[in-house]
N, C-alpha and C positions, 0 to 999 in steps of 0.2 A: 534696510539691508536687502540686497537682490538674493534672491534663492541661489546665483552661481557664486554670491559669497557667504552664504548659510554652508556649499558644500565644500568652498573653501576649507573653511573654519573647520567643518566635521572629520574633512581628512587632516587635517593638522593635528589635530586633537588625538587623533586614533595611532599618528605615527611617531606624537611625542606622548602617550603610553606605551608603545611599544618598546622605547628604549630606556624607559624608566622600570623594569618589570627586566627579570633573567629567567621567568619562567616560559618555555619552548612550549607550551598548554596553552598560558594567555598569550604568546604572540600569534598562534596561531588562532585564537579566538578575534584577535584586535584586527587581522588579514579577514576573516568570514564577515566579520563586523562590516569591513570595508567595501568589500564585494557585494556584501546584501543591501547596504544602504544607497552604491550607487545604483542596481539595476533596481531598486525599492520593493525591495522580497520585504517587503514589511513583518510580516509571517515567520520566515526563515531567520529571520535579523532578531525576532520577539523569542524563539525557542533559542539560537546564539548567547543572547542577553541572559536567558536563563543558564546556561551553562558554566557564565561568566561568574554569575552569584553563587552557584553551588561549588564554583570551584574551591577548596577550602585556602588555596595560595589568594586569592583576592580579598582576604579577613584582614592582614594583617599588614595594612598599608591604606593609603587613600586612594587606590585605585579604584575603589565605588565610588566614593563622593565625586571624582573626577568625572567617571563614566557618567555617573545623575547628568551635574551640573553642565557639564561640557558640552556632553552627548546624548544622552534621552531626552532632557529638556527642550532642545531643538528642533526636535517632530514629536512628540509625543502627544498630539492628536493625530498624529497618523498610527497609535498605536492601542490595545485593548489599555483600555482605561484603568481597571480592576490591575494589569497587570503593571501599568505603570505605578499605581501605588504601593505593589509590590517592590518593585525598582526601588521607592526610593523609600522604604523602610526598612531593608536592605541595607544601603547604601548609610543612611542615618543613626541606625540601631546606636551606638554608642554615645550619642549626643542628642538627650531627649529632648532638650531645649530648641535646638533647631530643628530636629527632626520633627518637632509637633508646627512650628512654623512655617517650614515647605509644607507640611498637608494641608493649612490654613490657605496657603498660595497655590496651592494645587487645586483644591478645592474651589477656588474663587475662577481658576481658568477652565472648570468642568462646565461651572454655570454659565459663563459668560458664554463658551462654546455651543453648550444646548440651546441658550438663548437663540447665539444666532442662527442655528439651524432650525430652530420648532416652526413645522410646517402642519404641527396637527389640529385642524379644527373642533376635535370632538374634546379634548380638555386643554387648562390654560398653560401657560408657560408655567406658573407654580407647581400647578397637578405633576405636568411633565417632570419640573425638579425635584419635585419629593420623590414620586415615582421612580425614578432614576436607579438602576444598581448601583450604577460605579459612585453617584452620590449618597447614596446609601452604607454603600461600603466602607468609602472615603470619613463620613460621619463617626462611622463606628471605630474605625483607627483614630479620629481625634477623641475621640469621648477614651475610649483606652490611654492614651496621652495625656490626655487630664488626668486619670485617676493615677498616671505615675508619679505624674507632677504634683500631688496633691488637693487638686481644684476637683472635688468633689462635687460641686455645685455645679457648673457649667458640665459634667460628662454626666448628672444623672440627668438635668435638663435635654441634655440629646436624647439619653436612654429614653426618656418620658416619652419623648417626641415619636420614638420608632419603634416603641413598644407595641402599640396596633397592628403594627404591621405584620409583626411573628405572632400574637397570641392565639390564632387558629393553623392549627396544624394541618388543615385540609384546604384551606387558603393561600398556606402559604406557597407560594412557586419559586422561590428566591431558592438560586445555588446554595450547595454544600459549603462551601468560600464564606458564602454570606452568611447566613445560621450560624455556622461556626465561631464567625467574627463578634457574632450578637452575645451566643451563650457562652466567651472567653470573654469578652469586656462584660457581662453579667456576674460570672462568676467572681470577677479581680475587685468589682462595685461589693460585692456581699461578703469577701473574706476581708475587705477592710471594716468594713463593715462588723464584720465576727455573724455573720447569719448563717450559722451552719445548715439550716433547714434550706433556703434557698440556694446557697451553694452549691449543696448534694444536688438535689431535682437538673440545676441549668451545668453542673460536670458531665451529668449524666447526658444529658442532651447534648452540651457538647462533644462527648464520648462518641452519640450516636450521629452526629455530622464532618468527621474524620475516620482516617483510618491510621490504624500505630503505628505505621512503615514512616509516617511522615512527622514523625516525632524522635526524637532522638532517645536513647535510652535513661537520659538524666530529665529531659521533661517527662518522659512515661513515667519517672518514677516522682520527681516535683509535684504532679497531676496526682498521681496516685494518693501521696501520702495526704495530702488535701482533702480528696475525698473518703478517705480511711478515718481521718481528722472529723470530716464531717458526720460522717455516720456514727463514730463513736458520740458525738458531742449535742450533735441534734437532736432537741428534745420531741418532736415529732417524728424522728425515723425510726422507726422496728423493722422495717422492712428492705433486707441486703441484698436482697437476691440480683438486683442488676448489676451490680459492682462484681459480685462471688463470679458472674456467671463471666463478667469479660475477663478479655486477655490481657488488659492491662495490670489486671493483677498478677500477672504471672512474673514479671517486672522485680517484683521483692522476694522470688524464691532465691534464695542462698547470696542475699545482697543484705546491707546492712539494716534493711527496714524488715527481716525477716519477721522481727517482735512481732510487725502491726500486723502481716499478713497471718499469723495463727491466732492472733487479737481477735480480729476479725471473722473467722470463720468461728471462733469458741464463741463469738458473743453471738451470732447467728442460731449456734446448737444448744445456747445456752445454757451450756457449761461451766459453773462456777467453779470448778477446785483450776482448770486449765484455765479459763479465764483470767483470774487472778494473780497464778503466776505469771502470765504472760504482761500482764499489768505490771506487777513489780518490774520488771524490765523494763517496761514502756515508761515508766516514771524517771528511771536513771536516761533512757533515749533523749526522751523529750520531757522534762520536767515540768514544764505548764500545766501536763493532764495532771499533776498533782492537785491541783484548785479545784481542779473537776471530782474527786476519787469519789466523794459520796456519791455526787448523780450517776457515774461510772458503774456503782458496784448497784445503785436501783434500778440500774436501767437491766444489768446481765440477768440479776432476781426475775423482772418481768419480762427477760426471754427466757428463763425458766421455768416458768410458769408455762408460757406458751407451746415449750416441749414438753412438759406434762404432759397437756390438756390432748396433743396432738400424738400421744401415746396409746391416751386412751379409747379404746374399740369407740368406733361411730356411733354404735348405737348405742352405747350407756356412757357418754361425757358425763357421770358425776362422779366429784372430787370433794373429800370432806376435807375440813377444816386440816386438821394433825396429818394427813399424808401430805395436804400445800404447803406445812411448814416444814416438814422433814426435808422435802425435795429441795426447797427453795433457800431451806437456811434461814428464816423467816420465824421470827415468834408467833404462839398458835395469836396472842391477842393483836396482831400487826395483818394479820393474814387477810380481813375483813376491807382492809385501808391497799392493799395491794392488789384486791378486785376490784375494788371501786377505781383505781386507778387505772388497772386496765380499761375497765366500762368506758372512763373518761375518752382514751387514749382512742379508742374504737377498736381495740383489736380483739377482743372478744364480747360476744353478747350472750344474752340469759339474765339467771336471778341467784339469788339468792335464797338460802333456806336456813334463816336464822335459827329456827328453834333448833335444828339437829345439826347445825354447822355446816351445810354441805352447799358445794354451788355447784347448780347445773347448766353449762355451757350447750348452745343453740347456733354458736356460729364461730368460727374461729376464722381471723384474717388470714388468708391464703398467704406462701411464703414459697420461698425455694428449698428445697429438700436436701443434705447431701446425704451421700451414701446408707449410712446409718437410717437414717429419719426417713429415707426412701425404702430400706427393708424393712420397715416396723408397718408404714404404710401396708406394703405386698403381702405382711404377714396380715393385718387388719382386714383385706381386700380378697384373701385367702380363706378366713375364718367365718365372713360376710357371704362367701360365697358359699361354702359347707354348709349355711344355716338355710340360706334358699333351696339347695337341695333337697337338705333333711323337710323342710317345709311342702317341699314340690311333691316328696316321696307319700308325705303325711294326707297331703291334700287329695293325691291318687286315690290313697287306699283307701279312705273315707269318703272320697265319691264319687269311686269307681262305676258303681252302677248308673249315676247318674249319668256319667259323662258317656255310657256306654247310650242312653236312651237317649242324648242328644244326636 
């Protein structure tokens, strides 16, 4: 086929969309379209195309699939590669069966394409392929594909494969697109999975390679209660403060997940009478945490404990036995089993002092504060300070003459 019947075809295509569409938005996109493609504003034609897909009149009919099949396919090596994969997930979303089959074919024409352009002597044509963003990328959208479709096997096999890639953070150079792409198909592998501990860590990370504008308010909130999910259920997280601190939490004020978000911040303060109730509700929400309630109510206990500890003045962290039970709700004979649990946990260190019950805390896991827990600090930081004066005052007047004969 001669390129003056490639452009044949392309205007064909654009002006029997045109009459198939009664929206005066898209015809006048399908007219830009035609204009950019024949003077080859490639550029202008690629930001167009985006217009096209945000349009929300283009959801509900086959005017993507069209536009893919018809028309981006026909240069799309004259076009950003990452963006044409955009195009045609887009375009597919609704038919994951096909849609993971064009990226299979998409894929086979990135390589083919790199192939025959690798002009670089200093690594191979493989190096170059792996290397590659848009192959990179393109991977990551099938490994996502698989874990819709169920093929577990084949999209952690890719994960494995491109896992090197992202594991240093000061290494890494890859786009925001790209991370992104990594720690959303990471995260979709672990919640099938049920791994709430690495879910939470690669949400969060994905969190921090987006921004919420480009989310809609049903995925900020989809996102969110996943990671709320995690954090209650991960037996390795005590620690909330990056979730507390973003704005996606704000997502569930005076919406229907309002439960999680005061769930949330009470298991943080370690709050057990609020805690609890708020659980009671979370049980009728979402019923599942029901299976959970014992580790649920151990885990609030040992953020209990943690706001004790983080109560008491700096310089005298000890706590006997019968106040950790009182605070905690805790039997005094259980109390013993609930610091070794912390020890375990890492979130506090010290010892213990069997004979007279009392344990003395030496380091406590640093946390996010709110308001409250931040005045108790100031007040700590306040009384700390008063004690170096009186000290400074004491030190004067006792060796005053010395410091006079210095």
């Amino acid at each position: 086929m001669s390129a003056m019947d490639v452009d044949y075809d392309v205007y064909t295509v654009l002006s029997t969309l045109r009459l198939e569409t009664e929206s005066n938005e898209l015809i006048n996109i399908f007219y830009q379209l035609e204009d950019y493609f024949e003077r080859k504003l490639y550029h202008q034609l690629t930001l167009t195309l985006n217009e096209f897909y945000e349009n929300p009149e283009s959801k509900n009919n086959r005017l993507r699939i069209k536009i893919y099949d018809l028309f981006i396919s026909q240069f799309s090596q004259k076009l950003n590669s990452i963006q044409v994969v955009d195009f045609l997930l887009a375009s597919f979303e609704d038919n994951k069966d096909e849609c993971l089959n064009k990226l299979l074919e998409l894929k086979e024409s990135f390589v083919k394409q790199l192939r025959n352009s690798h002009t670089n002597k200093s690594e191979s044509i493989e190096e170059t392929i792996n290397n590659d963003e848009s192959i990179i990328y393109i991977d990551l959208q099938i490994a996502r594909y698989y874990l819709i479709l169920n093929n577990l096997e084949k999209s952690e096999a890719i994960l494995e494969h491109l896992n090197p890639k992202f594991e240093s953070t000061f290494e890494n150079e890859f786009s925001s697109k790209i991370n992104s792409a990594f720690y959303l198909t990471k995260c979709q592998l672990y919640k099938i999975n049920e791994n709430y501990n690495l879910f939470y860590l690669n949400g969060l990370l994905y969190l921090s390679s987006i921004e919420n504008k480009n989310l809609s308010i049903e995925e900020q909130q989809k996102l969110c209660y996943d990671l709320c999910i995690s954090a209650l259920l991960g037996d390795k997280i005590y620690n909330f403060g990056e979730l507390l601190l973003h704005d996606i939490l704000n997502c569930f004020k005076d919406s229907q997940y309002d439960w999680l978000y005061n769930l949330i911040h009470n298991l943080n303060s370690g709050n057990l009478k609020n805690f609890n109730k708020w659980l009671a509700i979370g049980f009728q929400k979402s019923p599942f945490l029901k299976t959970y309630e014992v580790f649920l109510k151990q885990k609030v206990i040992i953020m209990s404990l943690l706001e004790l500890i983080s109560m008491k003045s700096t310089t005298n962290k000890q706590l006997n036995f019968k106040e950790i039970s009182e605070f905690t709700g805790t039997p005094v004979n259980d109390v013993e089993h609930l610091i070794i649990k912390c020890f375990s946990l890492n979130l506090i260190k010290g010892y213990i002092n069997q004979i007279d019950e009392v344990l003395v805390v030496t380091w406590l896991q640093p946390r996010i504060l709110n308001l409250d827990q931040v005045n108790v600090l100031y007040n700590h930081l306040c009384k700390w300070n008063g004690q170096v004066e009186e000290l400074a005052k004491e030190v004067h007047k006792n060796g005053g003459s010395i410091w006079a004969g210095l």
